[in-house]
Residue frames relative to the residue before (quaternion, step in Angstrom):
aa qw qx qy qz dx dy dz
X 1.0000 0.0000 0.0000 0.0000 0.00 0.00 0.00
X 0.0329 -0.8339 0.5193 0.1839 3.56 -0.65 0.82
X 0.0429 -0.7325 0.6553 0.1793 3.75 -0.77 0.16
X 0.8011 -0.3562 0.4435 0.1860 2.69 -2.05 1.52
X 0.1215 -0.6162 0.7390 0.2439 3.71 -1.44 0.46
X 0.4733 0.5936 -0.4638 0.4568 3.32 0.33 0.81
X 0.5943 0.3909 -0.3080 0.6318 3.75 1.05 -1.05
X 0.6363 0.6308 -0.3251 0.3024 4.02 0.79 -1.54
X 0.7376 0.4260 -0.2720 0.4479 3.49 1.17 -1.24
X 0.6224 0.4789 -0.3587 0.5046 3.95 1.31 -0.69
X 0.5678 0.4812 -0.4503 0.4933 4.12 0.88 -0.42
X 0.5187 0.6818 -0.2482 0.4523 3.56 0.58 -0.97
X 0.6462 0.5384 -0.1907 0.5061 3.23 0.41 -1.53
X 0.6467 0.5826 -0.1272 0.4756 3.25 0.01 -2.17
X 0.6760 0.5720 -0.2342 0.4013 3.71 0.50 -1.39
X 0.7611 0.3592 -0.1428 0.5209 3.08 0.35 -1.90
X 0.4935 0.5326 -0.5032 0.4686 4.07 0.53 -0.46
X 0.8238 0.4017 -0.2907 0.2747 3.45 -0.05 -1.51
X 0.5019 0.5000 -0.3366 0.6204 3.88 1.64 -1.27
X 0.8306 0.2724 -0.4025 0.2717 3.51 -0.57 -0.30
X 0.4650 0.7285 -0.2702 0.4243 3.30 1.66 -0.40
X 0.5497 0.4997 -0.1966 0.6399 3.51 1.20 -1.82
X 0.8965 0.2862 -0.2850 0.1821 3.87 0.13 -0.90
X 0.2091 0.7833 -0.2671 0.5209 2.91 2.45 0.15
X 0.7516 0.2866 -0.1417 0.5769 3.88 0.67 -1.59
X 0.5700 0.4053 -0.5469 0.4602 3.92 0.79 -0.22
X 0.7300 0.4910 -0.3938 0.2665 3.50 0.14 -1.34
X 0.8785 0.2437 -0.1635 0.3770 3.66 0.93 -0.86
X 0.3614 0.5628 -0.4917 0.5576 3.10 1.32 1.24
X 0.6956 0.4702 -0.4368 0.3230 4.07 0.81 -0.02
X 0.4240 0.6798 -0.4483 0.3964 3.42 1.08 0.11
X 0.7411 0.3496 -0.2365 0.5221 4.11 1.19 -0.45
X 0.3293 0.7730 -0.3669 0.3992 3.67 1.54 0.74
X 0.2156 -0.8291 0.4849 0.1762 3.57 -0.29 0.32
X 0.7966 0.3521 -0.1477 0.4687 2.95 0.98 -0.82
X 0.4305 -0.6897 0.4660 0.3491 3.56 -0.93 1.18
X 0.8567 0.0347 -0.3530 0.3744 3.87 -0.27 0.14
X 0.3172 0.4039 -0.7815 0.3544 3.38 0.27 1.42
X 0.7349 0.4685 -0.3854 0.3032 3.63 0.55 -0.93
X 0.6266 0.4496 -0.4503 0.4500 3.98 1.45 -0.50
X 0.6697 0.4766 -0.4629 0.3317 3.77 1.11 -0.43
X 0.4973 0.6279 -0.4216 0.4251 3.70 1.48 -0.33
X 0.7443 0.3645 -0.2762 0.4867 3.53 0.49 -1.14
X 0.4443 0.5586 -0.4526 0.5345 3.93 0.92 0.65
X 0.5771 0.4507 -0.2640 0.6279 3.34 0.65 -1.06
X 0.6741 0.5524 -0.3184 0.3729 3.81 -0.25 -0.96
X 0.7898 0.3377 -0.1227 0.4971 3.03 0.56 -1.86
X 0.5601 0.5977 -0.3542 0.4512 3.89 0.97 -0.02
X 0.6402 0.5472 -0.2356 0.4849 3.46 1.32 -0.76
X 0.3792 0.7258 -0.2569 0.5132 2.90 1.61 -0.85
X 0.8424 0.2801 -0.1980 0.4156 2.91 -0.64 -1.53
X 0.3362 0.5984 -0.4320 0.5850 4.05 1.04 -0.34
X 0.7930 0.3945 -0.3451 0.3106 3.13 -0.52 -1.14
X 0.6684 0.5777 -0.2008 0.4233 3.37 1.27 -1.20
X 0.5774 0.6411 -0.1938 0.4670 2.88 1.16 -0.89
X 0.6094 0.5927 -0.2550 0.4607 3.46 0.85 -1.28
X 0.8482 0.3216 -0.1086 0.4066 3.27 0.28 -1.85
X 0.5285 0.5207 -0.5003 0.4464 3.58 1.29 -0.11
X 0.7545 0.3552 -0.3439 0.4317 3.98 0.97 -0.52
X 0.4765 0.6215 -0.4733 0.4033 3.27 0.97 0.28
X 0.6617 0.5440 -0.1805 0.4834 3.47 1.02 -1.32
X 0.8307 0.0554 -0.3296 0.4453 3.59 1.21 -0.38
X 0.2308 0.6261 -0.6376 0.3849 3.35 0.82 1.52
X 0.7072 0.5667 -0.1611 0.3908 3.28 0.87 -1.41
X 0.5267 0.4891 -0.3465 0.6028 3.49 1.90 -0.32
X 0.7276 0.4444 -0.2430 0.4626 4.00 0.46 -0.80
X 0.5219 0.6469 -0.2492 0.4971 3.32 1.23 -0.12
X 0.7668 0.2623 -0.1774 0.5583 3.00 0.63 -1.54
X 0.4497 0.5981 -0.5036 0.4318 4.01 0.88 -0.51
X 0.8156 0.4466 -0.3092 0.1992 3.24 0.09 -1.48
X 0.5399 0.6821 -0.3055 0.3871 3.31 1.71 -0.76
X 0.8753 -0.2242 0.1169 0.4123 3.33 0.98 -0.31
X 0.3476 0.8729 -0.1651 0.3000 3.41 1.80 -0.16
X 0.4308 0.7559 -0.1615 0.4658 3.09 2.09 -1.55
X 0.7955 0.5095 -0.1764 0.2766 2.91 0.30 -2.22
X 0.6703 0.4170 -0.3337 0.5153 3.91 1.24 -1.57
X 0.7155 0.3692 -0.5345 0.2572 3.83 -0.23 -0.16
């Protein structure tokens, strides 16, 4: 099955929005925690979404490189 770096860089996208989103509501929901390791196992969770998130937008960034190569990039080297 192949899939388009085009479709790869907008899933990606989509991806990273939602992981950094999810870790956005973890990170600022531990401040009403009482307890210290629900709040160190929350900010694990947080910081894991996180890294998703990173994750997301580093493959977005190199869909968005293979994309733009293919359009025409080939041709100058």
């Amino acid at each position: 099955m192949k899939i388009s770096a085009q479709f790869t860089m907008w899933g990606s996208v989509v991806f990273a929005l939602f992981s950094l989103g999810y870790a956005f509501a973890g990170f600022s929901s531990m401040d009403g925690m009482a307890d210290d390791a629900t709040r160190s196992d929350a900010r694990g969770f947080a910081l894991f979404w996180l890294f998703l998130g990173v994750i997301g937008i580093v493959m977005a960034i190199v869909s968005w490189w293979m994309v733009k190569d293919a359009d025409g990039g080939s041709a100058e080297r």
